[in-house]
C-alpha positions in Angstrom: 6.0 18.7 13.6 5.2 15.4 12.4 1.1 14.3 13.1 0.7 10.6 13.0 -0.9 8.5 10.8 -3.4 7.4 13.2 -5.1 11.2 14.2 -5.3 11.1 10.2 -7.4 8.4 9.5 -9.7 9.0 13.0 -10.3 12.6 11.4 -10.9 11.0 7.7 -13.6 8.6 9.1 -15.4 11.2 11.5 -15.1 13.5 8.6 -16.3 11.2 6.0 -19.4 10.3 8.5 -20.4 13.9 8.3 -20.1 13.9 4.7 -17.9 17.3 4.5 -15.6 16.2 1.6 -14.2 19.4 0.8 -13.4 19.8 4.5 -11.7 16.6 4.9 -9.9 17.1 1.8 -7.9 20.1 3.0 -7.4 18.8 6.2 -5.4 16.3 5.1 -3.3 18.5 3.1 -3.0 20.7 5.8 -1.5 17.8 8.0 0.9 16.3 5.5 4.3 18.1 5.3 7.2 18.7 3.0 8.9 15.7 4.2 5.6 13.6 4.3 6.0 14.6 0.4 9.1 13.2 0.1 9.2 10.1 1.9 6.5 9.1 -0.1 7.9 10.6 -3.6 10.7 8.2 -2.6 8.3 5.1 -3.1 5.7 6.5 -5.8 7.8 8.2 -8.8 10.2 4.7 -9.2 7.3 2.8 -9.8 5.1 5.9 -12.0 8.6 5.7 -13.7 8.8 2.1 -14.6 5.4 2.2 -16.0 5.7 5.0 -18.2 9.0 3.9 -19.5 6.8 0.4 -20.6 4.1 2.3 -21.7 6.2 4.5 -24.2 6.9 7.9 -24.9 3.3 8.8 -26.2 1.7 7.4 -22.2 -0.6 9.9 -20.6 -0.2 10.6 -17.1 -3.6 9.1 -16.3 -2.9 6.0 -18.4 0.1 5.9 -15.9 -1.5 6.0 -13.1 -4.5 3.8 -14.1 -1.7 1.2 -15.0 0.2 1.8 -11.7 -3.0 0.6 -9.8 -3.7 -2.4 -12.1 -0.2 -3.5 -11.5 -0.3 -2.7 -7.7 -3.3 -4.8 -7.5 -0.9 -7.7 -9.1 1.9 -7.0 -7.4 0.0 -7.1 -3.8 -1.9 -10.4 -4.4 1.8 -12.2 -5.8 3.3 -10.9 -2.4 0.4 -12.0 -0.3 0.5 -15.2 -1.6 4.0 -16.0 -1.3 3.2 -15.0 2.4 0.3 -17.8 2.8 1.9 -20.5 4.3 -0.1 -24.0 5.5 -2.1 -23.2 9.0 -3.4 -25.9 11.2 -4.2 -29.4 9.7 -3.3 -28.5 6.1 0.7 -28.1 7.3 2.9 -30.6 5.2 4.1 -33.6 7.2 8.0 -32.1 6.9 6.9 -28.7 8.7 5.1 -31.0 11.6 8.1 -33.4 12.2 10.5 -30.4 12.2 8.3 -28.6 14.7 8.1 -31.7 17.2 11.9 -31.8 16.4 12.2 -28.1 17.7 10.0 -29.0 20.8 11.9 -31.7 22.1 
């Protein structure tokens, strides 16, 4: 039985308001499954791969994982930003003459 995503994180935030970490803590396990586990493991141990094969033989798992969020952090900014586009009066002159173009 799959639970969704979105039961999860109402019962994180109503736990968390109560302040019953522990509680919340196994909850969550309790909801994720095997194959929660693995659909995930398919994202997470490429990437904890790549960075310990760039840190060297001699990386800690923590230095992994401390690296893996630096480079997340990187990683998310460079794709939000190719994202940004021009909105509203900063648009480049091409983009508006294409989009009265499409309108007519």
């Amino acid at each position: 039985m799959q639970c969704g995503g979105e039961v999860v994180a109402t019962l994180n935030v109503t736990l968390k308001r109560r302040g019953n970490h522990q509680f919340n803590k196994l909850l969550t396990m309790k909801l994720l499954t095997l194959e929660d586990y693995e659909l995930a493991g398919q994202t997470f141990w490429p990437k904890y791969w790549y960075v310990a094969k760039e840190l060297g033989e001699d990386a800690k798992p923590e230095d992994i994982l401390k690296v893996m969020e630096a480079v997340g952090a990187v990683a998310l900014r460079l794709a939000l930003e190719e994202k940004d586009g021009p909105f509203g009066f900063n648009k480049k002159k091409d983009e508006e003459e294409q989009e009265i173009s499409d309108d007519t």
